[in-house]
C-alpha positions as CSV (number, residue, x, y, z in Angstrom):
1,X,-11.7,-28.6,2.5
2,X,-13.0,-27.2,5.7
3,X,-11.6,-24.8,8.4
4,X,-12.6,-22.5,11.2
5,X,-13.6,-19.1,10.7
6,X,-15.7,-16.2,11.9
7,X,-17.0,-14.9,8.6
8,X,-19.7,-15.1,6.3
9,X,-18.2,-13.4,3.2
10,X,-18.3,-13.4,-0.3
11,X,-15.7,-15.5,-0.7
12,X,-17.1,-18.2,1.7
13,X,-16.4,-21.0,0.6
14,X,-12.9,-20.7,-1.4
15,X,-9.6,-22.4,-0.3
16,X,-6.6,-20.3,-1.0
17,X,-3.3,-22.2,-0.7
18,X,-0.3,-19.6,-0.5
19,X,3.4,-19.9,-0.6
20,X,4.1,-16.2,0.2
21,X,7.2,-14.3,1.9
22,X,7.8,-10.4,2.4
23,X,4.3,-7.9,1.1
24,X,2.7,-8.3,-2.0
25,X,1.6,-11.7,-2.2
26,X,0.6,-11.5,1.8
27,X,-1.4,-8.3,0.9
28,X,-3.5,-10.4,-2.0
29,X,-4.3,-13.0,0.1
30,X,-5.1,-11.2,3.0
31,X,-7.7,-9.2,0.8
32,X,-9.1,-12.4,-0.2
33,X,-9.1,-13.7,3.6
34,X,-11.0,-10.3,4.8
35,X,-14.2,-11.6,2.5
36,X,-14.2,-14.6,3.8
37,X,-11.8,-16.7,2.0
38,X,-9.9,-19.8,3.8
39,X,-6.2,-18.8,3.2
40,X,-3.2,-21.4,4.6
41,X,-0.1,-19.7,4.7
42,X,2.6,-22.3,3.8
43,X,5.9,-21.6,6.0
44,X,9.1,-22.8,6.3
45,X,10.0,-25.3,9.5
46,X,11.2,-22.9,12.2
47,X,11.6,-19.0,11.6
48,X,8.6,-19.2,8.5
49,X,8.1,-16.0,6.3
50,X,11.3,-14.0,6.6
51,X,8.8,-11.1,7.2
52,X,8.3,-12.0,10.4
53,X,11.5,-11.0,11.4
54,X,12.1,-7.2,9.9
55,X,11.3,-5.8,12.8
56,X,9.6,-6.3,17.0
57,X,7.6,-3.2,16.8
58,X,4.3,-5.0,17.0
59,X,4.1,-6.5,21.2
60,X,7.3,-8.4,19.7
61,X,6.7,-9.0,16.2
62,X,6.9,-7.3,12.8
63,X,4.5,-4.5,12.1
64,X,4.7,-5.8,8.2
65,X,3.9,-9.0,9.1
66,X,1.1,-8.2,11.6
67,X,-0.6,-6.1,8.7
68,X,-0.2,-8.4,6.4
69,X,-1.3,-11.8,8.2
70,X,-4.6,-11.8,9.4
71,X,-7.4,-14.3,9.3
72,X,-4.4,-16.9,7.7
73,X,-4.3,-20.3,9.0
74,X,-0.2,-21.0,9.0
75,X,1.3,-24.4,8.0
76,X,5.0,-25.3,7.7
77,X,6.0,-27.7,5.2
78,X,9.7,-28.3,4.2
79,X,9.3,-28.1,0.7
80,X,12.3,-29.7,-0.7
81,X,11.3,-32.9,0.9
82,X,9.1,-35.3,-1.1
83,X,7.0,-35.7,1.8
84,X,6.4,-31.9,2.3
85,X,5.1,-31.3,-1.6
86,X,3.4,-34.8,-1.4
87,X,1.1,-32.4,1.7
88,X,1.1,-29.6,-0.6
89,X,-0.4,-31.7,-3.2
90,X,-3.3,-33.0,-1.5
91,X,-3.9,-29.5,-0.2
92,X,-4.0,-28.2,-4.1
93,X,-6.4,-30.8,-5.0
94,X,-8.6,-29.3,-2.6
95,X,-8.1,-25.9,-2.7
96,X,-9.3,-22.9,-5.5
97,X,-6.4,-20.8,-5.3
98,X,-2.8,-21.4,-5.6
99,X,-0.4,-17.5,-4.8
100,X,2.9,-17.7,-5.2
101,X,6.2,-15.5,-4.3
102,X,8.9,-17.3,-4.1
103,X,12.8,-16.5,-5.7
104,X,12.5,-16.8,-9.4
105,X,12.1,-20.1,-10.4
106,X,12.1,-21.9,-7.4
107,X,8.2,-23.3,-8.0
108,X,9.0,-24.2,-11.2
109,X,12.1,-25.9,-10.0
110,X,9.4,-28.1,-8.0
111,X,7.0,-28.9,-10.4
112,X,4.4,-26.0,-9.3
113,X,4.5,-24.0,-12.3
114,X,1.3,-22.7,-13.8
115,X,1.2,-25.3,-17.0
116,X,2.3,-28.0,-14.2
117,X,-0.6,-26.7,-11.7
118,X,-3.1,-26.6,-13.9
119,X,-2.2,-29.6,-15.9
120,X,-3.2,-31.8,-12.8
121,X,-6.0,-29.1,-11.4
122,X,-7.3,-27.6,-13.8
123,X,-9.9,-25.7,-11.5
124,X,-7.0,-24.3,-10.0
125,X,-6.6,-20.3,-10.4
126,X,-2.8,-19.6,-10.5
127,X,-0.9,-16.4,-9.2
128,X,2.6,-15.8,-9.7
129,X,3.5,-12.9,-8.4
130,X,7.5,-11.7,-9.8
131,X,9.8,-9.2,-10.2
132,X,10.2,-8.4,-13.5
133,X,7.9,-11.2,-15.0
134,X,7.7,-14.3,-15.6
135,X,9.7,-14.6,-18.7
136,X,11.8,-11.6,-20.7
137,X,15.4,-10.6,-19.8
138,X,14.8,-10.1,-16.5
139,X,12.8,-13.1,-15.3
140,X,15.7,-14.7,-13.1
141,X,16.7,-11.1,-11.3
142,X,15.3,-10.8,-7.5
143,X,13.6,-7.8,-7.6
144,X,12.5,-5.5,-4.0
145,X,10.5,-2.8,-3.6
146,X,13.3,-0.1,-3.3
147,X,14.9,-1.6,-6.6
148,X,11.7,-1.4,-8.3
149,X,11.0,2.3,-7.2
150,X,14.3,2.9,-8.8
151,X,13.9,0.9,-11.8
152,X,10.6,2.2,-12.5
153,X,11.2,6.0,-12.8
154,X,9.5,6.8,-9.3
155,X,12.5,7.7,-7.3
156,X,13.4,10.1,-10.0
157,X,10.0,11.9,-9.6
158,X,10.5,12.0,-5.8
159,X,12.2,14.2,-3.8
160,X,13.6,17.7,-4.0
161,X,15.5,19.3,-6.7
162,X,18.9,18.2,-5.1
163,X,17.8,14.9,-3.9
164,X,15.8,11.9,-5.2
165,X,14.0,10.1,-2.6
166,X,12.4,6.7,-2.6
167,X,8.2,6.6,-1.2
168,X,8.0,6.2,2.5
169,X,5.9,3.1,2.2
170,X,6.3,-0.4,-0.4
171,X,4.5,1.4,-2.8
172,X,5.5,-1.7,-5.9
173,X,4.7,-4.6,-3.5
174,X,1.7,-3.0,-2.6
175,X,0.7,-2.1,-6.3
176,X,1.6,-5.7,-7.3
177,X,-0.3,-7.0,-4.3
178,X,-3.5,-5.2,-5.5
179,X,-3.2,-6.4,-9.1
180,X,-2.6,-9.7,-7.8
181,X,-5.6,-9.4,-5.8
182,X,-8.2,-8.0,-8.7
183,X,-6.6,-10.4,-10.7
184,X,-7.3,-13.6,-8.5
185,X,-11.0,-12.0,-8.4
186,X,-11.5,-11.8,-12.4
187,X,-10.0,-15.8,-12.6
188,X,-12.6,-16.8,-10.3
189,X,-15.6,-15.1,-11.9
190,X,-14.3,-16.3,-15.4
191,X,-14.3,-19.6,-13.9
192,X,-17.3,-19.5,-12.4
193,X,-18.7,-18.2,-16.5
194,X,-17.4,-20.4,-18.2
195,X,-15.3,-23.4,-15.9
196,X,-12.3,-21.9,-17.3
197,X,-9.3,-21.2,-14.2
198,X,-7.2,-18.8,-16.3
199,X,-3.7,-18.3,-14.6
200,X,-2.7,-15.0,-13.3
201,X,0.6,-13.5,-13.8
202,X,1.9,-9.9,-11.6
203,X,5.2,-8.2,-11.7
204,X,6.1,-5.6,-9.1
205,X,7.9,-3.9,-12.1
206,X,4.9,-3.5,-14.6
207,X,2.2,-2.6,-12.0
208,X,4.6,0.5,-11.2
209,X,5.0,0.5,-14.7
210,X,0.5,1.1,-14.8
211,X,1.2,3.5,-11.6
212,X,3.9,5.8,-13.6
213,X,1.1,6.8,-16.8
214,X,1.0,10.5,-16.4
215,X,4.3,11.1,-15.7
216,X,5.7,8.7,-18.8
217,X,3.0,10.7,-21.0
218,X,4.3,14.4,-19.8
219,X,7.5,13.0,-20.3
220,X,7.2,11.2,-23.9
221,X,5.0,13.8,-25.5
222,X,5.9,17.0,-23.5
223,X,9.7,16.7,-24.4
224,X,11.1,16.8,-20.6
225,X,9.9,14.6,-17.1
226,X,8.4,16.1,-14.7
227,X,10.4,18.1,-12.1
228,X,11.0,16.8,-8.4
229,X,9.5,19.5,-6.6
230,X,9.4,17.7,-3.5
231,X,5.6,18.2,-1.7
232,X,4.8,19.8,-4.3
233,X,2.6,18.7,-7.2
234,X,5.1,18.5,-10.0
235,X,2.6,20.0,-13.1
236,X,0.1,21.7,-10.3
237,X,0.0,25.2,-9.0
238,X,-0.2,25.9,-6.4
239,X,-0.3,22.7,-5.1
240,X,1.2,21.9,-1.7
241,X,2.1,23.5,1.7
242,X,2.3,26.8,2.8
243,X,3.4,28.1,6.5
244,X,0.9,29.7,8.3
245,X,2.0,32.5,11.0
246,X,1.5,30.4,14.0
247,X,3.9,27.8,12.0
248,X,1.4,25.1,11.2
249,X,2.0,23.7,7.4
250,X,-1.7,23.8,5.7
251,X,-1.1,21.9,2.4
252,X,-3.6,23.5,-0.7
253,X,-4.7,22.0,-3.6
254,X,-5.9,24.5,-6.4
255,X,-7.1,22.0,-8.9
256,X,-8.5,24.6,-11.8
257,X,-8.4,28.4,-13.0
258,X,-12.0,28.6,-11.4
259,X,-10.5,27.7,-8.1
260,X,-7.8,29.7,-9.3
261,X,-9.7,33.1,-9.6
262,X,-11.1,31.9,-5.6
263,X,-7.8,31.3,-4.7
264,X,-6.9,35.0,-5.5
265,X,-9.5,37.0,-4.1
266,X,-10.4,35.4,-0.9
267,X,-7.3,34.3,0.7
268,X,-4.6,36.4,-1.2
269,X,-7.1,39.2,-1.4
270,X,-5.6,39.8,-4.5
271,X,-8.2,39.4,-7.7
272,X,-6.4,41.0,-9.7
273,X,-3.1,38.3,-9.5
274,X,-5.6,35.7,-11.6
275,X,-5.2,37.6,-14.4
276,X,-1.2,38.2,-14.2
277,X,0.4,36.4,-17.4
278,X,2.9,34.9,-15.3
279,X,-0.4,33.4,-13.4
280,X,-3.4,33.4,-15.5
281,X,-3.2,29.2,-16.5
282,X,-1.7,26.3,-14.6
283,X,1.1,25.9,-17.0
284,X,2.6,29.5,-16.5
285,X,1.9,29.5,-13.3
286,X,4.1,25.9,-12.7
287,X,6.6,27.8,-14.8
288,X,6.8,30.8,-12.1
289,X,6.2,28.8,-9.5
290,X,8.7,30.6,-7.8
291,X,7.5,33.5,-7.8
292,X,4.2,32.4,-7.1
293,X,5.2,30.4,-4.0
294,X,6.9,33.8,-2.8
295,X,3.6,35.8,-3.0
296,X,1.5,32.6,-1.4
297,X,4.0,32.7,1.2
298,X,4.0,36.0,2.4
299,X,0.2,36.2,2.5
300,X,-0.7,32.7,4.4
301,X,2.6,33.4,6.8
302,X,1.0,36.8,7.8
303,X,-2.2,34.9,9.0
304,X,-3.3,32.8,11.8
305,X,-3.8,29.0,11.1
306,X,-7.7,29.2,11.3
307,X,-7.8,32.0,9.7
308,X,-6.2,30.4,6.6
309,X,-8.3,27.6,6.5
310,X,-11.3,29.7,7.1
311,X,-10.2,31.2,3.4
312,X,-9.7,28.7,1.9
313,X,-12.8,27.1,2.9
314,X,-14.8,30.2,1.9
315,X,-13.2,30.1,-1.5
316,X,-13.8,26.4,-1.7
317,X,-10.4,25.4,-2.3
318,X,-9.5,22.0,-0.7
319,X,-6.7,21.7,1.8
320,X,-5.3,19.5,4.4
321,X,-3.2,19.8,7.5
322,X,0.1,17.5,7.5
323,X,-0.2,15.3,10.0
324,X,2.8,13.1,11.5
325,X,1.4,9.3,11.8
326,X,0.8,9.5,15.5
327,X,-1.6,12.0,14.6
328,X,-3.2,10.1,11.6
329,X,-3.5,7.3,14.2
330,X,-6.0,9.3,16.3
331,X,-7.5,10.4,12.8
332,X,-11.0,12.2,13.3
333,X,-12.3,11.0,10.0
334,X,-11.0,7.5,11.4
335,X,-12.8,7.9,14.8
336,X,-15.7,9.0,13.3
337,X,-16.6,6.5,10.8
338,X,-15.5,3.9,13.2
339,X,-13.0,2.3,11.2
340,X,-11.4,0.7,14.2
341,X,-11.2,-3.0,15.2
342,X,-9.2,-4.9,17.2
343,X,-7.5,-8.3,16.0
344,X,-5.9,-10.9,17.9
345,X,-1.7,-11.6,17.5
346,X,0.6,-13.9,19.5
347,X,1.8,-10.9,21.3
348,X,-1.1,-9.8,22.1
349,X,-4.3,-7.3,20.6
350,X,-4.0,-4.3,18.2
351,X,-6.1,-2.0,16.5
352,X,-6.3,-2.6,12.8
353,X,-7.9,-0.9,10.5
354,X,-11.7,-2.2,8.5
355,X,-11.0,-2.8,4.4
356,X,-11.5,0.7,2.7
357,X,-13.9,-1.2,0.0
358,X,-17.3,-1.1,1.9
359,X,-19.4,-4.0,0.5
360,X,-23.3,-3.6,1.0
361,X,-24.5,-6.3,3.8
362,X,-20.8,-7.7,3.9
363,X,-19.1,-7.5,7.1
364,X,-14.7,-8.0,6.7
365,X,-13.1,-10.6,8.4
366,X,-10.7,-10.0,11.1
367,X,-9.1,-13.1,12.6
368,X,-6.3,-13.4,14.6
369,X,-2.9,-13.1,12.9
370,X,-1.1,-16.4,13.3
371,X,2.2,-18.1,14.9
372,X,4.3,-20.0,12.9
373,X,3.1,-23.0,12.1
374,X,-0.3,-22.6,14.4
375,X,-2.7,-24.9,12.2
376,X,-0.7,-27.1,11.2
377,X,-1.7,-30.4,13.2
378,X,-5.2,-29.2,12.3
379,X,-4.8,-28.5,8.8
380,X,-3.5,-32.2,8.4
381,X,-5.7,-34.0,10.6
382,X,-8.6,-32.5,7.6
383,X,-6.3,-34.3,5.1
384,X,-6.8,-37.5,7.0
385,X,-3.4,-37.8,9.2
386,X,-3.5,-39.5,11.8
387,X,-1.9,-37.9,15.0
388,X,1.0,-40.5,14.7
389,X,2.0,-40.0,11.4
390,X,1.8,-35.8,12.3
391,X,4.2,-36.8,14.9
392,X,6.4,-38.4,12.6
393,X,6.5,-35.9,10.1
394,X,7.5,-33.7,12.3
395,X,9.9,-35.8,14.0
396,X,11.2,-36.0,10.3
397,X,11.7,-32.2,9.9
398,X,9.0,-32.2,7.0
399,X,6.5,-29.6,9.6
């Protein structure tokens, strides 16, 4: 199965047939697009993945979706018609990847569960990406990002003492997504060792499950969770922002009692507060951290910004500035390693940013995003329509 594209990746070569809504199966595939691989995007008739309508932020279209979509060729297929999954068929028996999002159920419902997929392909790598999982007690609730966050324990980590809070960004589709991805990855290379297509199985719940380790450890074996300390590093100190004089917010990040000791003399010209027994280890010093905050405080909000981080960076002690995201946009680290590109949407051009994972001799692909529905006539004319019976299908509803 052949189709257009601008890359010469690692994953040249593989077909990836999605039926994807919302983030983390669009993040998978879009991973396995930007090495090269040919992903179609199967949409619904009309409005196509729901996603594409959370917000207009994006020259008129969603800033999830425009993130998510690149380098996708996008068919719509009316599923629930016999003609639609008869199309989706012939596309299977082509293709090397099959990743799925759907409600719970709802491929199984049409005959596309894993035993049914690979049953009939059985070169076909699976990837159901779910809630809760695919079976257990909780295989039939829907499951989003914020109910996951809550679910998992996260929310209860996050936030300040009086408030839990959930993460600012879709921190479980996006674990799931990656998981989903690495996964995908590990079924191909087995089947490339051995001709085996193992299936692949990702729920948003246990890859925040993975993501919560330290904090379920503390917990379990430490007799009490961690506190929510809200910027602050819960089991760290000090570890987090600090007001300078001239009101900027320098965040630090003393990781060890050598750093520690630094910490002390340099910037709170105070050697002698390492040794203090409310101070003298991380633990007692996350027990006073009140006190130490206090002290931290005063010292840092009686300098000038540069002046702070000139201590710090004498004593070696990492530390950032917070930065609002206009101001991460225009990122010097960004700018400087030119991680910028531009990629085509129906709207129009935006920036978007290169794959963090740098591959040796391996340039990323980044294709346009598409509209709904934008290869379609092409995609079937490579399965042997005719323009006719294209017209008919759609004349039928079925694209």
């Amino acid at each position: 199965m052949s189709g257009p594209t601008t890359s010469h990746g690692p994953l040249d070569g593989v077909t990836v047939i999605s039926l994807e809504q919302a983030v983390a199966a669009p993040f998978a595939t879009r991973q396995l697009a930007d090495l090269g691989a040919r992903v179609i995007k199967v949409e619904r008739p009309g409005a196509g993945d729901f996603a594409r309508g959370y917000d207009e932020a994006v020259h008129g279209q969603s800033s999830y979706f425009v993130w998510l979509n690149r380098s996708k060729e996008s068919l719509t297929l009316d599923l629930k018609s016999a003609e639609g999954r008869a199309v989706l068929g012939e596309l299977l028996a082509g293709a090397d990847v099959f990743v799925q999002n759907l409600a719970p159920g709802a491929t199984a419902r049409m005959g596309l569960s894993a035993a049914d997929l690979q049953a009939r392909y059985p070169r076909l790598v699976v990837c159901d990406v779910s809630g809760f999982g695919a079976d257990g007690p909780w295989a039939d609730r829907k499951a989003y990002d914020l109910l996951v966050q809550a679910e998992s324990g996260l929310m209860s980590l996050t936030g300040t003492p009086e408030e839990a809070v959930k993460v600012g960004i879709s921190v479980a589709d996006i674990a799931a997504g990656m998981y989903a991805y690495s996964g995908v990855l590990t079924a191909l290379l087995q089947r490339a060792t051995t001709g085996r297509a193992p299936a692949v199985q990702v729920s948003l719940f246990e890859a925040l499950a993975e993501w919560m380790g330290s904090p379920a450890y503390y917990t379990e074996y430490g007799g009490r969770p961690p506190a929510r300390v809200g910027a602050e590093h819960a089991t760290i100190a000090p570890y987090g922002p600090c007001t300078t004089g001239e009101g900027d917010t320098v965040v630090v990040a003393v990781q060890n009692d050598r750093e520690w000791r630094r910490f002390c003399a340099v910037v709170l010209d105070d050697a002698d507060l390492a040794d203090d027994p409310r101070f003298d280890r991380n633990s007692t010093r996350v027990a006073h951290r009140g006190e130490l905050n206090d002290l931290v405080a005063k010292r840092v909000g009686a300098m000038g910004t540069a002046a702070v981080v000139a201590a710090l960076d004498e004593a070696g002690v990492a530390h950032a500035r917070l930065r609002s995201v206009p101001e991460f946009l225009e990122h010097p680290v960004l700018a400087g390693r030119d991680r910028w590109r531009t990629v085509a949407t129906p709207g129009g051009a935006v920036r978007a940013l290169l794959p963090p994972a740098d591959v040796s001799g391996v340039t990323p692909r980044m294709d346009p995003v598409p509209a709904v529905g934008e290869h379609t006539d092409q995609v079937l004319r490579s399965l042997g329509r005719t323009d006719d019976d294209i017209a008919r299908l759609r004349g039928q509803g079925v694209i």
